[in-house]
C-alpha positions as CSV (number, residue, x, y, z in Angstrom):
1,X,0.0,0.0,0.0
2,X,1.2,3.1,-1.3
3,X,2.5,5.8,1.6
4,X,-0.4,9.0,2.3
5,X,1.2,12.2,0.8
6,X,2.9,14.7,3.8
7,X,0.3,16.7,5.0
8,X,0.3,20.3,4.6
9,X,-0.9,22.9,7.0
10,X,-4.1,24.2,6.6
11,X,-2.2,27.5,5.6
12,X,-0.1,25.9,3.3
13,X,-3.2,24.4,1.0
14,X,-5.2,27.6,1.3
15,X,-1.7,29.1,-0.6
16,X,-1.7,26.6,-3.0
17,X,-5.3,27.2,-3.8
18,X,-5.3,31.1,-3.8
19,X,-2.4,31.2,-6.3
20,X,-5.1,29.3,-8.8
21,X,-8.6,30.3,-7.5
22,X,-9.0,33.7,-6.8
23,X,-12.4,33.9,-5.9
24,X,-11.6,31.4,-2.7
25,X,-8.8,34.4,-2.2
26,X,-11.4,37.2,-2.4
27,X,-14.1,35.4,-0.4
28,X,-11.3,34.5,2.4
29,X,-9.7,38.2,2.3
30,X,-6.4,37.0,1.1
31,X,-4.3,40.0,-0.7
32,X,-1.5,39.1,-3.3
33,X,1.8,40.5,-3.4
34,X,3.4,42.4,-6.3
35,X,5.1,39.3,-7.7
36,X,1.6,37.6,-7.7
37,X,1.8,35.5,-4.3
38,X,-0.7,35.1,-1.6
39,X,0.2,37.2,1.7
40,X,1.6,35.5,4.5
41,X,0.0,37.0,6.8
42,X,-3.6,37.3,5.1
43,X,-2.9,33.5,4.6
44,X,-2.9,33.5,8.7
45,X,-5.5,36.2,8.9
46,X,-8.1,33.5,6.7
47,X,-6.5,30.5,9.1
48,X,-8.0,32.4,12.0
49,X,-11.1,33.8,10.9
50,X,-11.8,29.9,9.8
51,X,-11.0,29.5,6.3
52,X,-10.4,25.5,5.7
53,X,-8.8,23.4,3.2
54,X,-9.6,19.5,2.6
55,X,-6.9,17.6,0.8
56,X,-8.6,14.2,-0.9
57,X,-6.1,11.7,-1.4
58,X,-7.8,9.1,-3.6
59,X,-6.6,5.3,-4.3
């Protein structure tokens, strides 16, 4: 049976998802830097006001 992938914080899956959805980014108040990258902090900012992420591994 095949190892589960590392898990990511819940921060680390909202980034990934931002960069390539920006409505989720708008809806969750996350900002983008000048090079195009979700803020770090409004990353945190969306962690705390209860933004989730749900990573589906499938097999």
């Amino acid at each position: 049976m095949a190892e589960p992938p590392r898990k990511l914080p819940v921060q680390g899956l909202a980034n990934v998802i931002a960069r390539d959805n920006r409505n989720f980014a708008g809806f969750n108040g996350i900002g983008f830097d000048a090079a195009g990258e979700p803020r770090p902090a409004d990353l945190h900012h969306a962690w705390t006001r209860g933004a989730r992420a749900v990573y589906l591994h499938l097999r």
